[in-house]
N, C-alpha and C positions, 0 to 999 in steps of 0.2 A: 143630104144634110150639110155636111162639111162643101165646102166648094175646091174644084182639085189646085186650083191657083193659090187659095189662101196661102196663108204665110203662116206658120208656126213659129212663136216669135221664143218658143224655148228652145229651138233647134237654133238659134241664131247666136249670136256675139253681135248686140248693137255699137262697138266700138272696132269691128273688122272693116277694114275698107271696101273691102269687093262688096261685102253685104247691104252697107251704106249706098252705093254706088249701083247697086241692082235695085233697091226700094226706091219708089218716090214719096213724094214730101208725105201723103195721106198716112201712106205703111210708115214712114220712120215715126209719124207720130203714135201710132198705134202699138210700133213695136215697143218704143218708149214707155207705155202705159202695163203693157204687156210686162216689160221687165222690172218695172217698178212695183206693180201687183203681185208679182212671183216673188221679189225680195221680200215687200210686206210679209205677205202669207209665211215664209221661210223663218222669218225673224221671229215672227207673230208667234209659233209654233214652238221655237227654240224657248222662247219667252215662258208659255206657256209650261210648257213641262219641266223648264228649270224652276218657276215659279209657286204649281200647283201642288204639292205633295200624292201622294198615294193615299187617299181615303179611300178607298173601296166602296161600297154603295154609301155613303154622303156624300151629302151635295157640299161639305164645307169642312174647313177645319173643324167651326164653332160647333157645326152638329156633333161632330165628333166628338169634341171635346164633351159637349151636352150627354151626352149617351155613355161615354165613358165612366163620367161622373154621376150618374144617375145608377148604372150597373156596381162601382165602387160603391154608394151606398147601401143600397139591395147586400151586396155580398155582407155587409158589417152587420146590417139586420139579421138577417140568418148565421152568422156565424154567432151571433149575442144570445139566437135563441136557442139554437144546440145546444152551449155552454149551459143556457139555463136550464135546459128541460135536462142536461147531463149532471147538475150538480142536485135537481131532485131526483133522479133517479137513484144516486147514490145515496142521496139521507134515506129514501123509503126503504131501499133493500138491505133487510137484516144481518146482519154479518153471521155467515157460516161457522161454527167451529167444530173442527173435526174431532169425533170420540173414537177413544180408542176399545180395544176389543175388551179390556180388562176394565175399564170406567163404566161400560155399557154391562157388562157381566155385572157387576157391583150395584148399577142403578136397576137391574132384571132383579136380581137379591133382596134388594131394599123393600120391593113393592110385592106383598105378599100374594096379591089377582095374578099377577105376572108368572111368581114362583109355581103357584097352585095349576095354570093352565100350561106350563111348562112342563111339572113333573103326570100332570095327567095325560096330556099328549103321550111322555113316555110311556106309560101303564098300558094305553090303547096298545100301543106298538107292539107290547111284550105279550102279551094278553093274546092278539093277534097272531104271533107266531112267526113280525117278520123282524126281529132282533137277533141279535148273534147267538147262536145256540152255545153254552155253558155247560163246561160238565159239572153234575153234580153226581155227591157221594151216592153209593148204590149203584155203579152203573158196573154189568158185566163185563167179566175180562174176555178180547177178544179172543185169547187164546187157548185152543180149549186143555182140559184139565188133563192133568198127566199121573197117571196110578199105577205106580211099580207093578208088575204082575210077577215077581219071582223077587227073594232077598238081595239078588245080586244086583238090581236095578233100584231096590230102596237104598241100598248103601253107596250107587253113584250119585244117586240122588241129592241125598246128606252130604256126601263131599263136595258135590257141585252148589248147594246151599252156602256150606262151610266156609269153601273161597271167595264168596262173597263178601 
């Protein structure tokens, strides 16, 4: 491919003497062309990337700029329409307010369907058997009953009554 003779004219200094002095006329012209194409290129290159900015996939400022600006209006569109569909949503939804236990009791009272299946629920319950059981009068004493069998037990009786 390469030839072993050829001259590699980046390995060289075309202003060294020895170097000068071992090429003839054909090589010094070549190495000339050589060194002059290698500067291009170099400069060429320096040029280039102090020139070019960093766009990332475009091919240009101007795209970029085109794209940019195209995506800054996109964003203003949708952020206009959030805004809108956020400020009906606010008019549609009715405002909460919270009732309290004794307002809510008061408005159960007011409405007499309300009162009537309120106290019948309770009727059921009591009816049924599963309400809190109440003493009512008539109920036997657990303790059973105590009857003097001699005077001398009726009369502690009476005085343990007495002290009471």
């Amino acid at each position: 491919m390469t030839d072993e003779n050829a001259v590699h004219t980046e390995d060289f200094d075309k202003s060294s003497p020895d170097t000068a002095a071992a090429l003839n006329a054909p090589d010094r012209e070549n190495l000339d062309e050589g060194v002059c194409v290698a500067a291009e290129t170099a400069e060429a290159e320096k040029e280039e990337s102090k020139a070019a900015p960093a766009t990332g996939k475009f091919k240009s400022v101007e795209a970029l700029m085109s794209a940019y600006l195209n995506l800054e209006a996109e964003f203003t569109r949708r952020s206009q329409k959030l805004k809108e569909l956020e400020e009906n949503k606010a008019c549609e939804a009715p405002s909460v307010k919270r009732i309290t236990g004794e307002e809510l009791l008061n408005a159960a009272l007011a409405d007499e369907n309300v009162r009537n299946a309120v106290v019948g629920d309770y009727l059921k319950t009591v009816i049924a058997g599963k309400s809190v059981p109440l003493i009512v009068g008539g109920v036997a004493c657990a303790a059973p009953a105590c009857e003097p069998k001699s005077v001398k037990e009726a009369g502690a009786l009476v005085k343990q009554f007495l002290k009471k």
